[in-house]
Kinemage of the C-alpha trace (Angstrom):
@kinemage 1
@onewidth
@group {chain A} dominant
@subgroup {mainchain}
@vectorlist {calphas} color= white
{ca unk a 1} P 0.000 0.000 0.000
{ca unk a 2} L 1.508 3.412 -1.081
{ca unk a 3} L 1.085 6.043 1.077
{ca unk a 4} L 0.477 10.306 -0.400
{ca unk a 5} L 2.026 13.259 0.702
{ca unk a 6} L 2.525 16.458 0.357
{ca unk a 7} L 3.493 19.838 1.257
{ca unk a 8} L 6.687 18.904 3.077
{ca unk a 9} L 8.812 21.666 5.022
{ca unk a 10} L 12.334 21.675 7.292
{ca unk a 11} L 13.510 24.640 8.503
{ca unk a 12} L 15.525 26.217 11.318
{ca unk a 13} L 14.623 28.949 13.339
{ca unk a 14} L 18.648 30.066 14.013
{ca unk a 15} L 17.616 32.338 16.785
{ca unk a 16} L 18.722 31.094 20.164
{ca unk a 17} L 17.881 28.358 20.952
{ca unk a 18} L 17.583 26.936 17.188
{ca unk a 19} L 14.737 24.641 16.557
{ca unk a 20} L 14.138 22.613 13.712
{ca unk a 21} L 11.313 21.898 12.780
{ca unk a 22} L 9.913 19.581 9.765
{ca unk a 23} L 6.232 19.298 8.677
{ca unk a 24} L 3.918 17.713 5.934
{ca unk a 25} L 0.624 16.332 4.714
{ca unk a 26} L -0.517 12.829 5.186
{ca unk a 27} L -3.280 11.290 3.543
{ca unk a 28} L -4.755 8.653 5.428
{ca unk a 29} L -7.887 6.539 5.368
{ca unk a 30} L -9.829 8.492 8.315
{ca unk a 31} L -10.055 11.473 10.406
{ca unk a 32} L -8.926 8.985 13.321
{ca unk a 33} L -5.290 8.410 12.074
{ca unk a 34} L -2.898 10.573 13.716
{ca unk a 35} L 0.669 11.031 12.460
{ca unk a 36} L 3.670 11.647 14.270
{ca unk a 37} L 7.713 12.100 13.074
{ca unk a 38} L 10.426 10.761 15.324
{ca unk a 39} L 14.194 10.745 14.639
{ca unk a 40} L 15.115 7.267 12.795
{ca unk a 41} L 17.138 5.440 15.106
{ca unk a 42} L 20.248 4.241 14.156
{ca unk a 43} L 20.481 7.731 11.742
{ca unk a 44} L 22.320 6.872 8.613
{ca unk a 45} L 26.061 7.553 7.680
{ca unk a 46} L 25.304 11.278 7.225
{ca unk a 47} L 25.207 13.390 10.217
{ca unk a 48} L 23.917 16.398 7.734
{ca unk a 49} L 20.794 13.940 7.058
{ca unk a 50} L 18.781 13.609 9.321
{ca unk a 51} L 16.105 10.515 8.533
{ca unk a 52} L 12.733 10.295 10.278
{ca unk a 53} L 10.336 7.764 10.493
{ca unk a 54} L 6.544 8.395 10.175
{ca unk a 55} L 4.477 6.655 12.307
{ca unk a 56} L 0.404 6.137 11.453
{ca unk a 57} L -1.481 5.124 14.445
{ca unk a 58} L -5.632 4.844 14.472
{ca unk a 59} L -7.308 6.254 17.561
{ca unk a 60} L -9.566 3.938 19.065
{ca unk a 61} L -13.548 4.718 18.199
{ca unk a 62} L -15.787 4.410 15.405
{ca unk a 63} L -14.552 6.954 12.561
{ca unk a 64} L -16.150 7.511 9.001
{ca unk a 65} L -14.159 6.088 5.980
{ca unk a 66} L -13.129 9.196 4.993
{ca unk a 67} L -9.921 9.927 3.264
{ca unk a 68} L -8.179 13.047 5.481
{ca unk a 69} L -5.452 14.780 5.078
{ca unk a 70} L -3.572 15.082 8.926
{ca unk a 71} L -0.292 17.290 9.761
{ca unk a 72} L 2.882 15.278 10.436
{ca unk a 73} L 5.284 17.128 12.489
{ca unk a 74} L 8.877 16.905 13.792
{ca unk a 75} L 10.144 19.594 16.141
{ca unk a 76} L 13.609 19.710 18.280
{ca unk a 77} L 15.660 22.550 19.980
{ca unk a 78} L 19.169 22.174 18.946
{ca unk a 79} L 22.630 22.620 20.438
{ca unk a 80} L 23.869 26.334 20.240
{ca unk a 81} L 26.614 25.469 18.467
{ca unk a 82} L 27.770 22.421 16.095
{ca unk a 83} L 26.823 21.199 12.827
{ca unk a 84} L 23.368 21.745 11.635
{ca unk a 85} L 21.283 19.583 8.988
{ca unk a 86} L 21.081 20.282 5.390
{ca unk a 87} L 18.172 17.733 4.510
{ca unk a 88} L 15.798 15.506 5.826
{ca unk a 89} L 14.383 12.255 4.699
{ca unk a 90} L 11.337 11.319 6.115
{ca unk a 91} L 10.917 7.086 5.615
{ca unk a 92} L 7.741 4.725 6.022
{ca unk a 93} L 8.496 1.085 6.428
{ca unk a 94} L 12.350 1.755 5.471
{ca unk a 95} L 10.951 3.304 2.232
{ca unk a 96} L 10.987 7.199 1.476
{ca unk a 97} L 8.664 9.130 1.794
{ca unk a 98} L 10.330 12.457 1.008
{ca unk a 99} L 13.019 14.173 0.969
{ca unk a 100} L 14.224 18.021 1.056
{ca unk a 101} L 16.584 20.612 2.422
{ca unk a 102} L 16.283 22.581 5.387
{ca unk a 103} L 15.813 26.329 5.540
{ca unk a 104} L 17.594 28.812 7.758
{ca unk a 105} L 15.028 31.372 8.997
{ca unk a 106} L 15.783 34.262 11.497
């Protein structure tokens, strides 16, 4: 089963602290399918790449087939100092998703 997507997003907000943050589209079978990002662990050979999984989890209840489109977000307050990410690869099952570079914002 494929999964859509769209609308995906990393940036950093460089003021102190820095955050990154990372966010996208889903679209999943119901309204009761939440989404949720969390860092891939181990992370790959790249320490400027950082890999997320996606994680689809149904709430319990009764929920009308619907197909919805639900928010997937990723958000972490970096170390002041050290290197920063230049992409992000967001995987399902070991299989990508998508992939793009991060933004510096101030």
């Amino acid at each position: 089963m494929s999964t859509t997507s769209r609308d995906w997003y990393a940036w950093i907000d460089v003021r102190p602290p820095p955050n990154l943050h990372v966010v996208g589209d889903v679209l999943v079978g119901n309204p009761g399918v939440e989404a949720l990002l969390t860092m891939k662990e181990p992370q790959g050979g790249d320490p400027a790449l950082l890999l997320l999984d996606l994680h689809l989890t149904q709430k319990p209840g009764m929920w009308p087939q619907v197909k919805t489109w639900v928010q997937a977000r990723y958000d972490r307050t970096l170390p002041p100092v050290g290197a920063r990410y230049v992409g992000v690869q967001v995987l399902l099952n070991d299989s990508q998703l998508a992939r793009m570079s991060v933004h510096s914002i101030q």
